[in-house]
C-alpha positions in Angstrom: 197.8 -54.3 74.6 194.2 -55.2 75.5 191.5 -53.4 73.7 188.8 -53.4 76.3 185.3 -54.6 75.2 182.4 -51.9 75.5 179.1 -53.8 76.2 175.9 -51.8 76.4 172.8 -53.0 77.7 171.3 -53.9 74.3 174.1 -55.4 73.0 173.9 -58.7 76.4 170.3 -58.4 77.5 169.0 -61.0 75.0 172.0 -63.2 75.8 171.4 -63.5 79.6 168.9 -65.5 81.6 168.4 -65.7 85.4 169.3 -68.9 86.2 172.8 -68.6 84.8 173.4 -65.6 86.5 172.1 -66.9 89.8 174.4 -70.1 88.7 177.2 -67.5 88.7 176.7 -66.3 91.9 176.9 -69.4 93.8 180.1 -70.6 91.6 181.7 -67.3 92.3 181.5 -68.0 96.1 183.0 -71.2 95.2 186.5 -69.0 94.6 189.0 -67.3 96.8 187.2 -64.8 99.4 186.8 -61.5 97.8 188.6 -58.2 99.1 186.5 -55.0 98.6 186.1 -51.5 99.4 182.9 -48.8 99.4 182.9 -45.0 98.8 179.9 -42.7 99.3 180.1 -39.6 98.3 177.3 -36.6 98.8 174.2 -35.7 100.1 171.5 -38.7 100.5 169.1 -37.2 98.2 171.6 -37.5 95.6 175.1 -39.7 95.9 178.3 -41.3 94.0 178.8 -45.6 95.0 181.7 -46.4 94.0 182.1 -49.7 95.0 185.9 -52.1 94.2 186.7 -56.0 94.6 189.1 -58.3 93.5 188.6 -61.9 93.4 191.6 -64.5 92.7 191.2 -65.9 89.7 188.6 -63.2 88.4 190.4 -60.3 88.7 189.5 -56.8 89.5 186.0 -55.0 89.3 184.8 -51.1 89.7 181.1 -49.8 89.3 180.8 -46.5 89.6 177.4 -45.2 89.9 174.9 -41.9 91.4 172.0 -42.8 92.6 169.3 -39.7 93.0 165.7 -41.3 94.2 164.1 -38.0 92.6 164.9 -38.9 89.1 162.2 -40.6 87.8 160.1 -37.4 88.3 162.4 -36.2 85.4 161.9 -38.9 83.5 165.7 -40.1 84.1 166.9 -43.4 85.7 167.7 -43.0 89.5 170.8 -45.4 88.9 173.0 -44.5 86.3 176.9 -45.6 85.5 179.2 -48.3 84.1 181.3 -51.4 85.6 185.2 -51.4 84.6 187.0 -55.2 84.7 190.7 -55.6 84.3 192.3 -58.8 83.5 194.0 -60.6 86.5 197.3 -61.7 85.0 198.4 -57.6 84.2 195.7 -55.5 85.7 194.8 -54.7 81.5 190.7 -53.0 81.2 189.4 -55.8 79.9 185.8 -54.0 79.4 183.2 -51.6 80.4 179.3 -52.6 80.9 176.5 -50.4 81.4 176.0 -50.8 85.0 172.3 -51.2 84.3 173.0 -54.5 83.2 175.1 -55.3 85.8 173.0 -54.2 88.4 169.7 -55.4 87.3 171.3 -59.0 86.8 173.0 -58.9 90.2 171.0 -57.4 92.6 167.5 -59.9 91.4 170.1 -62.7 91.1 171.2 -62.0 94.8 168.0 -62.3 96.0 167.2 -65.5 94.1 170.3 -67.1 95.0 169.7 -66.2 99.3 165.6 -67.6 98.8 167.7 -70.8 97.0 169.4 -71.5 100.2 166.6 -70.4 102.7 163.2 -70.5 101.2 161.0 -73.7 101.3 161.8 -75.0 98.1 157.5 -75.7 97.2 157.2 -71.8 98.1 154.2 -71.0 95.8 153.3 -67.1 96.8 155.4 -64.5 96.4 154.8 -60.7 97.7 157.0 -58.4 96.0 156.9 -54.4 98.4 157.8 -51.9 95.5 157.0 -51.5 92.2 159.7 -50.2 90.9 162.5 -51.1 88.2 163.8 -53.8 90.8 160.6 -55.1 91.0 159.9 -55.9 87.4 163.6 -57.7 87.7 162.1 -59.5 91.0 159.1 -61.1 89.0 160.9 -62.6 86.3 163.7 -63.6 88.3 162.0 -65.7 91.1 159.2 -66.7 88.1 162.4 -68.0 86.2 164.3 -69.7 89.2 161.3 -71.3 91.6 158.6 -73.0 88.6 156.5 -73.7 92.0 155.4 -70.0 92.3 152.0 -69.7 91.3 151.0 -65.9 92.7 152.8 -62.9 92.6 151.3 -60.3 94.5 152.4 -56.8 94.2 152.3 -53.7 97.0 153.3 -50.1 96.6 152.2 -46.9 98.5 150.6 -45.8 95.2 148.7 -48.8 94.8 148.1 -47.5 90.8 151.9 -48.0 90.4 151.7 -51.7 91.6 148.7 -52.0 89.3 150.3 -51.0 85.9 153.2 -53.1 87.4 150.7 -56.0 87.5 149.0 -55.2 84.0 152.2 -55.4 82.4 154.2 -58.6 84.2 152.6 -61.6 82.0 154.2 -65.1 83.5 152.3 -68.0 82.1 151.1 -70.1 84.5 151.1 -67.3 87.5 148.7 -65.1 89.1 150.0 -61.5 89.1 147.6 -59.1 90.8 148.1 -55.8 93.4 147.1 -55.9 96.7 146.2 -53.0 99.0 146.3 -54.5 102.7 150.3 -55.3 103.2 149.8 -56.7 106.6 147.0 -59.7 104.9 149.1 -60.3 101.8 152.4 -60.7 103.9 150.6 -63.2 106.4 149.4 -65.0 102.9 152.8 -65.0 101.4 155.7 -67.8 101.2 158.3 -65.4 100.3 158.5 -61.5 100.8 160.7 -59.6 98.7 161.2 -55.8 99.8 162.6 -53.2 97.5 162.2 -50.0 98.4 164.1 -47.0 98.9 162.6 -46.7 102.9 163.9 -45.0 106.0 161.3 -46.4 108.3 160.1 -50.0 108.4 157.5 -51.4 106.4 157.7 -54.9 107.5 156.8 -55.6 110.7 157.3 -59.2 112.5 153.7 -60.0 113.5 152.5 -60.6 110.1 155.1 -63.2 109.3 153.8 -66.6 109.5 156.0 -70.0 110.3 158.0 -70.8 107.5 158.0 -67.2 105.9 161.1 -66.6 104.1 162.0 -62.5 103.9 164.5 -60.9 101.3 165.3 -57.5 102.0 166.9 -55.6 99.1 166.5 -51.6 99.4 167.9 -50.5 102.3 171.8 -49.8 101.1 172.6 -46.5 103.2 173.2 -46.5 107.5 169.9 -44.5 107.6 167.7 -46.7 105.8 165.9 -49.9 106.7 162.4 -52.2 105.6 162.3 -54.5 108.9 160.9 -53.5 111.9 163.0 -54.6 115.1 161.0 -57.3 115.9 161.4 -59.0 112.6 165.2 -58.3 112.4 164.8 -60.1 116.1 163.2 -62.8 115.8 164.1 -64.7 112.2 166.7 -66.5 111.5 169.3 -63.6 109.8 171.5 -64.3 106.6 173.4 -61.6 104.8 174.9 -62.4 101.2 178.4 -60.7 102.9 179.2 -60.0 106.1 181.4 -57.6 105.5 179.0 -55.5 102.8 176.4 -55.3 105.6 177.2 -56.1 109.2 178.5 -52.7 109.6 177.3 -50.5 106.7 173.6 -50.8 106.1 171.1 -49.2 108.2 168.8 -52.5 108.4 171.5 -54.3 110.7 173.6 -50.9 112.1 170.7 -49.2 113.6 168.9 -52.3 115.5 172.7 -53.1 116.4 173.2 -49.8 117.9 170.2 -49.5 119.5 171.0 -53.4 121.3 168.2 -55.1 119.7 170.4 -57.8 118.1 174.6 -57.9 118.2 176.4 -59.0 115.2 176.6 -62.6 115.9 172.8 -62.6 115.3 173.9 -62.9 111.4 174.2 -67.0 111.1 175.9 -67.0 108.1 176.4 -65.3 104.4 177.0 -67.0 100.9 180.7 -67.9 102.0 179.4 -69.5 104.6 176.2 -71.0 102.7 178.0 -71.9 99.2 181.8 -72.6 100.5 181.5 -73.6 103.4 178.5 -75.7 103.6 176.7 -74.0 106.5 173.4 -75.3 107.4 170.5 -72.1 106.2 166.5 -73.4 106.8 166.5 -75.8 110.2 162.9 -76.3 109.9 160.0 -75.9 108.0 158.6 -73.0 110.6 161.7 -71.2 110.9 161.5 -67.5 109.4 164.3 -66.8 107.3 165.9 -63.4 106.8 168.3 -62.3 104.0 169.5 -59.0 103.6 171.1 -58.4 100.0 173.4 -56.1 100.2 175.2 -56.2 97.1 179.0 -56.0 97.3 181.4 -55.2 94.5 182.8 -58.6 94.6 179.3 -59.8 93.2 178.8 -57.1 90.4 182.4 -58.7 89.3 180.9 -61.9 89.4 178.2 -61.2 87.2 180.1 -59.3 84.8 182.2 -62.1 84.3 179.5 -63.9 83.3 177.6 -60.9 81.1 181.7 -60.3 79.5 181.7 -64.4 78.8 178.3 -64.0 77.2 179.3 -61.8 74.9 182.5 -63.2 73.9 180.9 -66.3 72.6 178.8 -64.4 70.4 182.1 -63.3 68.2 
C-alpha cells in the first residue's frame, strides 16, 4: 500500500525554478492527449473548481480549490486548496500538494511556455495588467525564461498597488517601474501579460503595435474577459487547450456568441504547437494571442514535476 506523500508549499518552493517547470510543460504535451473534466460550483463571488485529467503514462490528477475575489480584504488568500495524484499502474494516492504551489508554478509557466512559441524571441519590454499574486509569479517567471527582457512595466487600477509591486520585484539587470497610461505602455510594450479578475475588457486592439505578442491569463469564468473584440479579431489566436477554453471561458464564448469570431479562429493549442509541430509566429508583425486557460491536465504536469523534486531530496 502506497503511503501518499504530503508536500506543502515550504517544503518544494526552494527546489523549483521556472524554466524546469516551463520544460515540463512542453514535455508533457509530448505524451498521450490528456482527458479532463471541470466542475463549478456556486455563486461567482465565491466558487468550488474542481478540475480532473488523466494523462497516459502520468496518471491521474484532481485540484480542488474556492476561489472568492473578496478575500484579500480579509487578509486570506482568494485561491485556496490542494492537488491529489494517484499512481497510474493501480490508481494508488500517490500525494497531496498545496495547490498554491501547483498553481503558482502552472499558471506563470503556461504563460511562459505560449510567449516561447509566439513571442519574438529578442522581446525586450514586458507590461504585466495586475498586480496581484499572479503578477509577482509573472515577473520572475518571464525575467527567468526570456534574459532579453530589460523593462517590466507594471499597471493596476490602483496604481499604488502596482507601485509597492514595483518597489518590491528586484531583477538585476531590469527596469521595473508602474505606469499610469495603459493605452502608451501597451503601444511601447513587446509582450503583454493580463491577469486580472475582469468582466469587461481592458485591452483594446488599437494600442497593439506589429509584432505585439498578448498573454491573457484571468479571465477563467463564461462571464469574464480582458480583450476587447477587436483584439480577439484581429491577432493571430492560440489557446494552451482547445478543449479548456473554446467553449468554457468568457474571452472566446462571448465574442463567439456574439459572431465576432467562430471557433476555427483558434490556430492551434500546445498539442498542436509542441506535438504536432504547428507553425505559431508567421512574421515579425503578426500580433499573437494566447489565452491560458489552465486545464487539469497541466496542474498534473506540474505536479509531476514539483512530486519528482521532492523525491530526489530523500
Amino acid at each position: 500500500m502506497l503511503t501518499p506523500r504530503m508536500i506543502t508549499y515550504d517544503d518544494a518552493k526552494p527546489l523549483v525554478t521556472w524554466p524546469e517547470a516551463v520544460t515540463a510543460l512542453r514535455d508533457g504535451h509530448a505524451l498521450p492527449k490528456a482527458k479532463v473534466g471541470d466542475i463549478f460550483l456556486g455563486p461567482s463571488e465565491g466558487s468550488l473548481l474542481s478540475r480532473g485529467a488523466y494523462i497516459e503514462g502520468l496518471g491521474f490528477g484532481v485540484k480542488s480549490v474556492t476561489v472568492f475575489g473578496k478575500n484579500p480584504g480579509a487578509g486570506l488568500p482568494s485561491v485556496q486548496g490542494a492537488m491529489f495524484m494517484f499512481e497510474p499502474e493501480h490508481g494508488q494516492l500517490a500525494a497531496i500538494i498545496d495547490s498554491k504551489l501547483v498553481t503558482e508554478l502552472k499558471t506563470a509557466s503556461d504563460s511562459v511556455l505560449g510567449a516561447q512559441l509566439l513571442a519574438r524571441p529578442e522581446s525586450a519590454s514586458l507590461l504585466i495588467v495586475g498586480a496581484g499574486t499572479v503578477a509577482r509569479s509573472l515577473i520572475d517567471a518571464y525575467s527567468s525564461v526570456f534574459p532579453s527582457i530589460k523593462t517590466i512595466r507594471i499597471w493596476a487600477r490602483r496604481i499604488a498597488q502596482a507601485e509597492a509591486l514595483a518597489q518590491e520585484a528586484l531583477v538585476p539587470g531590469v527596469d521595473i517601474a508602474a505606469v499610469g497610461d495603459l493605452a502608451g505602455a501597451a503601444a511601447d510594450a513587446d509582450i503583454i501579460t493580463c491577469a486580472t479578475m475582469a468582466r469587461e475588457p481592458v485591452l483594446m486592439g488599437d494600442w497593439m503595435r506589429p509584432g505585439t505578442h498578448v498573454d491573457l491569463i484571468g479571465a477563467f469564468k463564461t462571464d469574464m474577459r480582458e480583450a476587447d473584440d477587436a483584439l480577439i479579431s484581429t491577432a493571430s489566436l492560440f489557446v494552451d487547450s482547445r478543449d479548456t477554453t473554446i467553449h468554457h471561458i468568457g474571452e472566446l464564448t462571448i465574442p463567439i456568441k456574439a459572431g465576432v469570431i467562430s471557433a476555427d479562429a483558434v490556430k492551434g493549442d500546445f498539442y498542436d504547437l509542441i506535438g504536432k509541430g504547428a507553425e505559431g509566429r508567421r512574421s515579425e508583425d503578426e500580433v499573437t494571442l494566447f489565452k491560458n486557460g489552465g486545464g487539469a491536465h497541466l496542474d498534473l504536469m506540474i505536479a509531476q514535476y514539483i512530486a519528482g523534486k521532492v523525491a530526489q531530496t530523500k
